[in-house]
Backbone as JSON Lines, residues from 0, in Angstrom:
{"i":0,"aa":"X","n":[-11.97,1.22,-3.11],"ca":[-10.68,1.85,-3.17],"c":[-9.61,0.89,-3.63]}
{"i":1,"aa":"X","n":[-9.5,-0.5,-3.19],"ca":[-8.88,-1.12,-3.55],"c":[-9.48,-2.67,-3.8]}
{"i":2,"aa":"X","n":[-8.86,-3.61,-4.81],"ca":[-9.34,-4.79,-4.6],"c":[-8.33,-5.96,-3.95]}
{"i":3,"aa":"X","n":[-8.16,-5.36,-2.99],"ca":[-7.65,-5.68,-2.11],"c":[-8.13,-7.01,-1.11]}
{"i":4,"aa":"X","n":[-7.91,-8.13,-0.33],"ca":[-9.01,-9.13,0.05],"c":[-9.7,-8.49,1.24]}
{"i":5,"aa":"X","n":[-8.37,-7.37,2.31],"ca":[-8.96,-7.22,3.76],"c":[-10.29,-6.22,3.07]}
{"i":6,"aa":"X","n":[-10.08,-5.81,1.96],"ca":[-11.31,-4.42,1.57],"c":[-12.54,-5.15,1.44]}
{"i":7,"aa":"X","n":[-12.08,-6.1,0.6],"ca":[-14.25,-6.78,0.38],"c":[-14.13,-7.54,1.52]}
{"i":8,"aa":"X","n":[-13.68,-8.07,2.99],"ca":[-14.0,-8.68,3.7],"c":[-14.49,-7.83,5.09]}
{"i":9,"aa":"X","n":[-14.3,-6.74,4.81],"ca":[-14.63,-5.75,5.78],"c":[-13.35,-5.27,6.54]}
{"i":10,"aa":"X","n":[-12.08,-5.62,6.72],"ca":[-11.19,-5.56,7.42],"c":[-10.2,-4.42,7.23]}
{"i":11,"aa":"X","n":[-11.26,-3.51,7.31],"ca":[-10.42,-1.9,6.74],"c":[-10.69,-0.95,7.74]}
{"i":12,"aa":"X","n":[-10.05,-0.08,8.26],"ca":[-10.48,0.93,9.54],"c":[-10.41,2.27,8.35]}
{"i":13,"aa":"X","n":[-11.1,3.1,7.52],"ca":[-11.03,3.91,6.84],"c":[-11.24,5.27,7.89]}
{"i":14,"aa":"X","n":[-10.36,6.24,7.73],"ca":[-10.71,7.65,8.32],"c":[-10.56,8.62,6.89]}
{"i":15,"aa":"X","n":[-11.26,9.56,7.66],"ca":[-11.34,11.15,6.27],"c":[-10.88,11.94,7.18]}
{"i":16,"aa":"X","n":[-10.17,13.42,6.43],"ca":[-9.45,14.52,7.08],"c":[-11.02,15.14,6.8]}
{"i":17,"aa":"X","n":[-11.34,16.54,7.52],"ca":[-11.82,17.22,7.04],"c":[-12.13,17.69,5.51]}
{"i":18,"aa":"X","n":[-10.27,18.02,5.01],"ca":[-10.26,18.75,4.09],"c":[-10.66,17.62,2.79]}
{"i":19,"aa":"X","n":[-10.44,16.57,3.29],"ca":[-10.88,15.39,1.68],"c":[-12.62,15.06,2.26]}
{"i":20,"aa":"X","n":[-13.45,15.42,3.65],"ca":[-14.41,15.29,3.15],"c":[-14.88,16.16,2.4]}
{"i":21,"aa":"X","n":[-14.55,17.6,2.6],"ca":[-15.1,18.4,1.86],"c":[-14.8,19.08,0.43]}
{"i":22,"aa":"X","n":[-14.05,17.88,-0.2],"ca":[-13.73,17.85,-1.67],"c":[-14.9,16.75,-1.92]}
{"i":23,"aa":"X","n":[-15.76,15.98,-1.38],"ca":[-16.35,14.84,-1.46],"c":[-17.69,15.55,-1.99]}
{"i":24,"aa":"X","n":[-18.08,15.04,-3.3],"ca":[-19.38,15.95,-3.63],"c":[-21.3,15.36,-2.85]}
{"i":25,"aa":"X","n":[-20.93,13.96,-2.16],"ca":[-21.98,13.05,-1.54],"c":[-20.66,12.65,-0.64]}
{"i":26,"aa":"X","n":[-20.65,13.24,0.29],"ca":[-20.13,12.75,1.39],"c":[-20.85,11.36,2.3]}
{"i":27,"aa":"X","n":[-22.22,11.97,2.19],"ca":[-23.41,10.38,2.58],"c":[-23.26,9.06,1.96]}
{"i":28,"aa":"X","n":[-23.06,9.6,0.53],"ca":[-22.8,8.48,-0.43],"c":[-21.67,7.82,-0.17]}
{"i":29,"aa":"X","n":[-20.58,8.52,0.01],"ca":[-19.16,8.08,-0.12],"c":[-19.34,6.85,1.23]}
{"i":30,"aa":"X","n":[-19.72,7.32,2.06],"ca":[-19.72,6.72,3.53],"c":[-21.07,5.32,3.17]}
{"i":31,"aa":"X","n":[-21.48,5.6,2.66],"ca":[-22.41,4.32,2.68],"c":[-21.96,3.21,1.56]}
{"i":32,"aa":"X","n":[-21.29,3.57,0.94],"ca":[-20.92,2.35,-0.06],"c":[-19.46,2.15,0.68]}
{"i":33,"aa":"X","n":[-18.59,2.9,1.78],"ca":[-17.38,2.63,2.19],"c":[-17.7,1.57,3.29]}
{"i":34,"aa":"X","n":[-18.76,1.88,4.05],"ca":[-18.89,0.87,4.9],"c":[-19.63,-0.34,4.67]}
{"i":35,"aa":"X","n":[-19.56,-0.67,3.36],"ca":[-20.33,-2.26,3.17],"c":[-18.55,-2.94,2.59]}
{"i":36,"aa":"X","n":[-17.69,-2.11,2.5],"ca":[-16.18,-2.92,2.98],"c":[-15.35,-2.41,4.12]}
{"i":37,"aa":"X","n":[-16.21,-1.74,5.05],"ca":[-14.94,-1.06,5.89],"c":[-15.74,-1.84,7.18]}
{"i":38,"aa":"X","n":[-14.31,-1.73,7.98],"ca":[-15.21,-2.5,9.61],"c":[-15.55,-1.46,10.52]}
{"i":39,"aa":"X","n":[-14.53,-0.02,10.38],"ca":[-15.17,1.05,11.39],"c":[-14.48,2.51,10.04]}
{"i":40,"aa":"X","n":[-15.62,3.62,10.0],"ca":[-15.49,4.06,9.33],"c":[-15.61,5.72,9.83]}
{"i":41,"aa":"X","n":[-14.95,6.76,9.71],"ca":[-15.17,8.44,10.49],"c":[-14.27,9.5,10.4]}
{"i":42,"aa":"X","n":[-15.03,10.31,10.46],"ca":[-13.7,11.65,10.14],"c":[-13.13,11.75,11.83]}
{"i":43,"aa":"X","n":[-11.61,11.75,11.31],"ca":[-10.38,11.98,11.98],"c":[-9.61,13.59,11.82]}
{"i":44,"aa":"X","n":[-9.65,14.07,12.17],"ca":[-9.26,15.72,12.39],"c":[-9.2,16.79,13.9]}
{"i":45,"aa":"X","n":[-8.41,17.46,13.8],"ca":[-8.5,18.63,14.5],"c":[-9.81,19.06,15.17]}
{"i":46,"aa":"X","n":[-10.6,19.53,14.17],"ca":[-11.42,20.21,14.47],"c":[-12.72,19.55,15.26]}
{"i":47,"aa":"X","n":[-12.82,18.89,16.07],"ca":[-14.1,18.24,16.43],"c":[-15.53,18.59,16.9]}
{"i":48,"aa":"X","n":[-15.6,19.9,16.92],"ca":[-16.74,20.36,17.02],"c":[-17.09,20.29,15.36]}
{"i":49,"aa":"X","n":[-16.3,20.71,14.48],"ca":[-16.76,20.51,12.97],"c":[-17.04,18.88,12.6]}
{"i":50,"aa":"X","n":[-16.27,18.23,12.83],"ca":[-16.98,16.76,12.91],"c":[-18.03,16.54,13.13]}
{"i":51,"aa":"X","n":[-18.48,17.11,14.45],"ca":[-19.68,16.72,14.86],"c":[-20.63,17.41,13.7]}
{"i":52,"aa":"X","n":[-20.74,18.63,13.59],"ca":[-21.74,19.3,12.76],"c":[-21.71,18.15,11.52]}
{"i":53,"aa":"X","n":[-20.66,18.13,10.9],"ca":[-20.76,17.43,9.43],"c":[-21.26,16.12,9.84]}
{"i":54,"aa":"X","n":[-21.4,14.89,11.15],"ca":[-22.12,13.54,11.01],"c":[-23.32,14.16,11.56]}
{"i":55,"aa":"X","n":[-23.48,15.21,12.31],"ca":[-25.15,15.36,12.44],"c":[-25.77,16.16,11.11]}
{"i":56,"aa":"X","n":[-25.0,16.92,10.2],"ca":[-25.94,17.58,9.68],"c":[-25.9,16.3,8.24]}
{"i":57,"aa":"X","n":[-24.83,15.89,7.7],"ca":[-24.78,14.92,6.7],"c":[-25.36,13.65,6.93]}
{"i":58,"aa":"X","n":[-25.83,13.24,8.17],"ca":[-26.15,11.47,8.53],"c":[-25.03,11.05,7.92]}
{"i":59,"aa":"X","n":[-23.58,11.19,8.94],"ca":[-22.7,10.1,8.28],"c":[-21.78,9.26,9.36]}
{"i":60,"aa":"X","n":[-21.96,8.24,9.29],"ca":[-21.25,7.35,10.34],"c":[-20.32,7.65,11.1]}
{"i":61,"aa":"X","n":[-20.37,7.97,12.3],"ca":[-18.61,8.22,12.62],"c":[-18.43,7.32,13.93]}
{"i":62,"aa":"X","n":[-17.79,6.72,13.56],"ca":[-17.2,5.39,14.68],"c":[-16.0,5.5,15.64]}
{"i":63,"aa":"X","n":[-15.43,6.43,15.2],"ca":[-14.27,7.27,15.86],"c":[-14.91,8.15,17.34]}
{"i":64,"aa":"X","n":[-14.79,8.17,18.51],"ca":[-14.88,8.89,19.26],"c":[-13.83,10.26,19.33]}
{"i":65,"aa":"X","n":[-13.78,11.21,19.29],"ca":[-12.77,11.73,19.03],"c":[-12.61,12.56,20.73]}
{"i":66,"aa":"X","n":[-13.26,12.73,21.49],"ca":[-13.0,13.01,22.92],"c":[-12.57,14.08,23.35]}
{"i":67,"aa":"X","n":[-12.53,15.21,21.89],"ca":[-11.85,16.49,22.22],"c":[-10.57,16.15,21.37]}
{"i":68,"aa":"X","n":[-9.8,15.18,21.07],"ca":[-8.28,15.05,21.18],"c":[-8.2,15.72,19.35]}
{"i":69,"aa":"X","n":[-6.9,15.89,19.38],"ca":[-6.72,16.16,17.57],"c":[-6.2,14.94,17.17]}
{"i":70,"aa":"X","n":[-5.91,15.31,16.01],"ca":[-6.25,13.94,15.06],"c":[-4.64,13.0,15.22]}
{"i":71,"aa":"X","n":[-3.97,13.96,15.83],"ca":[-2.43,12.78,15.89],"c":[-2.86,12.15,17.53]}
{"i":72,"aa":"X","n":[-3.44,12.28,18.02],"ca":[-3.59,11.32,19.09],"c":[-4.86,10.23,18.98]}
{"i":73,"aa":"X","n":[-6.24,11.52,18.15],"ca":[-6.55,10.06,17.58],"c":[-6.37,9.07,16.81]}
{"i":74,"aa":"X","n":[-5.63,9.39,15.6],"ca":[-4.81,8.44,14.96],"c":[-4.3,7.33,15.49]}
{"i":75,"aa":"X","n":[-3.07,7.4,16.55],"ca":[-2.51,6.84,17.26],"c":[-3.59,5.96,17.68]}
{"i":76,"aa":"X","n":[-4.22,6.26,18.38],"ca":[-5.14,5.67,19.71],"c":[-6.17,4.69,18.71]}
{"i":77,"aa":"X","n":[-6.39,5.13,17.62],"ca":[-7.42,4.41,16.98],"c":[-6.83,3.42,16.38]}
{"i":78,"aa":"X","n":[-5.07,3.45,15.81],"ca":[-4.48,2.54,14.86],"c":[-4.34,1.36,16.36]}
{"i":79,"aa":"X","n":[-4.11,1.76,17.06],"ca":[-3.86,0.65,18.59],"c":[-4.73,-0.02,18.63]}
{"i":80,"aa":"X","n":[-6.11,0.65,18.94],"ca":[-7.5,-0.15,19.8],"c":[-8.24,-0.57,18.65]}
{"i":81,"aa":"X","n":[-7.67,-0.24,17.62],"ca":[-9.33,-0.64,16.63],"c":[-8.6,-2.2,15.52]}
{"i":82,"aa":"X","n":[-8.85,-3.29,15.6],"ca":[-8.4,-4.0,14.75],"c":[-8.99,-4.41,13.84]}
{"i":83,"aa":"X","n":[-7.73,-4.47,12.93],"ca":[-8.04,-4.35,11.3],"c":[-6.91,-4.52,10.7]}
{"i":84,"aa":"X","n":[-7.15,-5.06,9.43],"ca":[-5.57,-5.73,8.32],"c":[-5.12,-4.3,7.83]}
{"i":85,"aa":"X","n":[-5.81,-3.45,7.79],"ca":[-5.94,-2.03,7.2],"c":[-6.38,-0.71,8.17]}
{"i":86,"aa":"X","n":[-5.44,-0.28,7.92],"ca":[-5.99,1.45,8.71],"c":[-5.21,2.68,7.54]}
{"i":87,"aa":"X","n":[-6.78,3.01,6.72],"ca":[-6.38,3.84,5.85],"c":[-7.13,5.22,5.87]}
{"i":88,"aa":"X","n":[-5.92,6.39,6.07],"ca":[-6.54,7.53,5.96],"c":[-6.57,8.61,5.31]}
{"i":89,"aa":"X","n":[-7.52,8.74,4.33],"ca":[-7.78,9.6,3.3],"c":[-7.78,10.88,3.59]}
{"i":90,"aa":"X","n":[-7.02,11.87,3.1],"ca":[-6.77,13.61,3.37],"c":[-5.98,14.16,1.88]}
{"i":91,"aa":"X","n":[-5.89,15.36,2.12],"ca":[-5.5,16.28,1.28],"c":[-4.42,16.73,1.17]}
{"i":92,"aa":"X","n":[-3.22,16.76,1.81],"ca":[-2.93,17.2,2.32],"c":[-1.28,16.75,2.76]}
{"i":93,"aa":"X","n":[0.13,17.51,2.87],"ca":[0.94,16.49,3.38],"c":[1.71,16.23,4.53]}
{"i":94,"aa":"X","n":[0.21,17.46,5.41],"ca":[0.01,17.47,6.94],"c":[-0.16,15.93,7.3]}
{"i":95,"aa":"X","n":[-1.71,15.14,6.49],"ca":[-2.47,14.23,6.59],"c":[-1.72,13.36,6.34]}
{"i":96,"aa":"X","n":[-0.67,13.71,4.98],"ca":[0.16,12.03,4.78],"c":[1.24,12.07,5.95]}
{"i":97,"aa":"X","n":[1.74,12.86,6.45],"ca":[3.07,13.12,7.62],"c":[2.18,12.35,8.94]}
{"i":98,"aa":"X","n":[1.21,12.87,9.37],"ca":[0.49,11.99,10.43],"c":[0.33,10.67,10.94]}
{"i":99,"aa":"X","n":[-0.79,10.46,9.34],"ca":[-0.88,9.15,9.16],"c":[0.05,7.8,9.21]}
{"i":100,"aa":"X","n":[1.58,8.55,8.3],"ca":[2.12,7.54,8.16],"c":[2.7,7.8,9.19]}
{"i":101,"aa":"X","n":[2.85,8.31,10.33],"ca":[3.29,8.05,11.79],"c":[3.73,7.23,12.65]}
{"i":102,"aa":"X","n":[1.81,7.19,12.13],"ca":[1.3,6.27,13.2],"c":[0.65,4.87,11.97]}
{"i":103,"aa":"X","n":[1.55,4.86,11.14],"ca":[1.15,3.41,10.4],"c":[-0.15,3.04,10.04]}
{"i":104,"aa":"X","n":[-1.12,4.09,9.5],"ca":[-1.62,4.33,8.47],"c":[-1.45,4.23,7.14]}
{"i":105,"aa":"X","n":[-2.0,3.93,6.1],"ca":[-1.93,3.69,5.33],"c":[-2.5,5.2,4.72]}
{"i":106,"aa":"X","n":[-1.62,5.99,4.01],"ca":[-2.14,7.4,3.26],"c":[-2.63,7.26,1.95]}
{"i":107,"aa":"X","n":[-3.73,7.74,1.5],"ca":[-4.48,7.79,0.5],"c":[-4.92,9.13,0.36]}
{"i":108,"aa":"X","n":[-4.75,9.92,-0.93],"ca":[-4.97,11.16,-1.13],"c":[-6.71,11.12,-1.84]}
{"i":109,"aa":"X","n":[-7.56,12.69,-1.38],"ca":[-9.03,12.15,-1.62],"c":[-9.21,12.09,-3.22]}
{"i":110,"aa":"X","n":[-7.94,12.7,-4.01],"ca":[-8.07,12.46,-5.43],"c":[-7.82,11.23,-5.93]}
{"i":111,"aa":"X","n":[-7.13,10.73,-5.45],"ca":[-6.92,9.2,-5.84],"c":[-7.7,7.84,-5.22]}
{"i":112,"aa":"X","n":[-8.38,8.1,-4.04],"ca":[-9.52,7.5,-3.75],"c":[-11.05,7.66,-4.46]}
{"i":113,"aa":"X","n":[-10.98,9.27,-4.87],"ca":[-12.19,8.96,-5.58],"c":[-12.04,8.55,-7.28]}
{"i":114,"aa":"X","n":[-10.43,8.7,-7.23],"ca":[-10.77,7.97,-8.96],"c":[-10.82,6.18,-8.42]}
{"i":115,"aa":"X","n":[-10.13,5.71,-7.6],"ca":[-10.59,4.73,-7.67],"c":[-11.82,3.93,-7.4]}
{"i":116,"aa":"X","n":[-12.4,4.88,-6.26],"ca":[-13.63,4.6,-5.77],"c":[-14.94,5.02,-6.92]}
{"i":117,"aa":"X","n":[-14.98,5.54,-7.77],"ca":[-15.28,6.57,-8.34],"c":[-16.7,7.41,-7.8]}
{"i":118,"aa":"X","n":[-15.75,8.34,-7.24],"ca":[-16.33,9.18,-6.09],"c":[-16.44,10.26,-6.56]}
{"i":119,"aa":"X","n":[-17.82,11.47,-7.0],"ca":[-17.71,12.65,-7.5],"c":[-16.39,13.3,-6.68]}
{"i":120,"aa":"X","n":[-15.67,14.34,-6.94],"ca":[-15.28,15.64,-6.03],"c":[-15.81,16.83,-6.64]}
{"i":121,"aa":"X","n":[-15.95,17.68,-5.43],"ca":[-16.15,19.07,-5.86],"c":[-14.81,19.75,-6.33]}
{"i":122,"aa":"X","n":[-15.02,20.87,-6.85],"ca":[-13.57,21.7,-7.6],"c":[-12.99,22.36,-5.82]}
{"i":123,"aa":"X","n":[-11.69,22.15,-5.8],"ca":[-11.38,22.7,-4.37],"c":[-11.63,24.29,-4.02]}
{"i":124,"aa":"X","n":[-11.76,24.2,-3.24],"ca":[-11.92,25.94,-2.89],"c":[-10.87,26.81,-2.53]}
{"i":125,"aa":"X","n":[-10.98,28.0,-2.88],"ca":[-10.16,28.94,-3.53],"c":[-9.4,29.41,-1.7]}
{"i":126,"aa":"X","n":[-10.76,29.4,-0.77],"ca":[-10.67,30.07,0.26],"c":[-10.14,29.46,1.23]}
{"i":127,"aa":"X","n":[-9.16,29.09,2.43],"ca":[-8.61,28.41,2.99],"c":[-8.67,28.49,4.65]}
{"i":128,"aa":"X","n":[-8.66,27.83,5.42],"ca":[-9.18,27.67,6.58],"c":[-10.73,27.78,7.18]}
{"i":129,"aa":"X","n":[-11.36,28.38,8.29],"ca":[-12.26,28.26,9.01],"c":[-13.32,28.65,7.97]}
{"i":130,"aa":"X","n":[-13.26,29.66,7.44],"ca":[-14.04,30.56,6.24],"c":[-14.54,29.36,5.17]}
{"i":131,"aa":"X","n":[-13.38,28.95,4.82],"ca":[-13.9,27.27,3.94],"c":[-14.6,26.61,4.28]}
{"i":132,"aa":"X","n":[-14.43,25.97,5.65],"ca":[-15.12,24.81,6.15],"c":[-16.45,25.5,6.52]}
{"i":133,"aa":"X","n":[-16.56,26.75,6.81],"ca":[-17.99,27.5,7.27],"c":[-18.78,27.26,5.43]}
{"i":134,"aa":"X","n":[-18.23,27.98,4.7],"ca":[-18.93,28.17,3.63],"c":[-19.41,26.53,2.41]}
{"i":135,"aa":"X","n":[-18.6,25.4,3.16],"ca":[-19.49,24.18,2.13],"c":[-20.24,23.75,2.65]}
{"i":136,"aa":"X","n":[-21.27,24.13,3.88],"ca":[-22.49,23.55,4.11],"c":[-23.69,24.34,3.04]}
{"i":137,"aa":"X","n":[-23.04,25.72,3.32],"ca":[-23.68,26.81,2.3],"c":[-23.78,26.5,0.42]}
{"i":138,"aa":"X","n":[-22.53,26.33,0.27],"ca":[-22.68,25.61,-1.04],"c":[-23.1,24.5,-1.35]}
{"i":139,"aa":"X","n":[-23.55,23.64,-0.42],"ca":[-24.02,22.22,-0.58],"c":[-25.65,22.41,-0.59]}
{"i":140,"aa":"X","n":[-26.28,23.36,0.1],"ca":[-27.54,23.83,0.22],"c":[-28.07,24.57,-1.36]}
{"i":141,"aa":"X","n":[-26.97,25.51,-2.04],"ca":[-27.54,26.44,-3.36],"c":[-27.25,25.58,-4.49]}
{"i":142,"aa":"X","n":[-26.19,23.91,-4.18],"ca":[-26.61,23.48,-5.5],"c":[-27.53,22.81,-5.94]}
């Protein structure tokens, strides 16, 4: 994402919103080449029963405990306890950038992380809320 020094030294706390993992066309992928520069790496969101489904059904790291809480308390709680030169969190959104930069995050939109990262995305979806997030496990299966 960046060539940045804390990035190739590991000293990055990276989080994903929901909505920028699921613009992510290898979400597995994205997460395995993020954590050979990140020091703790996981989706941060609302929804945490959907978290869970997406690191059990994707195998994808999540280092974040999320405890039930939504994502402005884990934010908070994670920019406190977790140290790092960097706490950057990637979303869609300018729910995600209002949050983040809160709580002193560093905001990164998932279009501009994956051009820099160069990270496929999928085309966004038309359909918005619960209905969305139900239907890209489905589309990830028929392509």
């Amino acid at each position: 994402m960046s060539d940045d020094d804390a990035t190739d030294s590991g000293e990055i706390t990276l989080a994903f919103s929901l909505s920028a993992i699921d613009r992510l066309d290898d979400p597995n992928a994205v997460f395995e080449e993020a954590q050979t520069w990140s020091r703790s790496i996981g989706i941060v969101d609302h929804d945490t029963e959907q978290i869970g489904r997406l690191v059990a059904d994707d195998e994808l790291r999540q280092d974040f405990d999320m405890k039930g809480r939504d994502k402005w308390f884990a934010l908070e709680s994670i920019c406190e306890t977790t140290p790092a030169a960097r706490h950057v969190y990637v979303g869609s959104s300018d729910d995600d950038m209002r949050v983040s930069t809160l709580f002193d995050w560093e905001y990164v939109r998932v279009t501009e992380a994956a051009k820099k990262a160069d990270w496929t995305l999928t085309e966004p979806e038309s359909e918005s809320g619960i209905l969305s997030r139900l239907l890209v496990p489905i589309r990830r299966l028929i392509k």
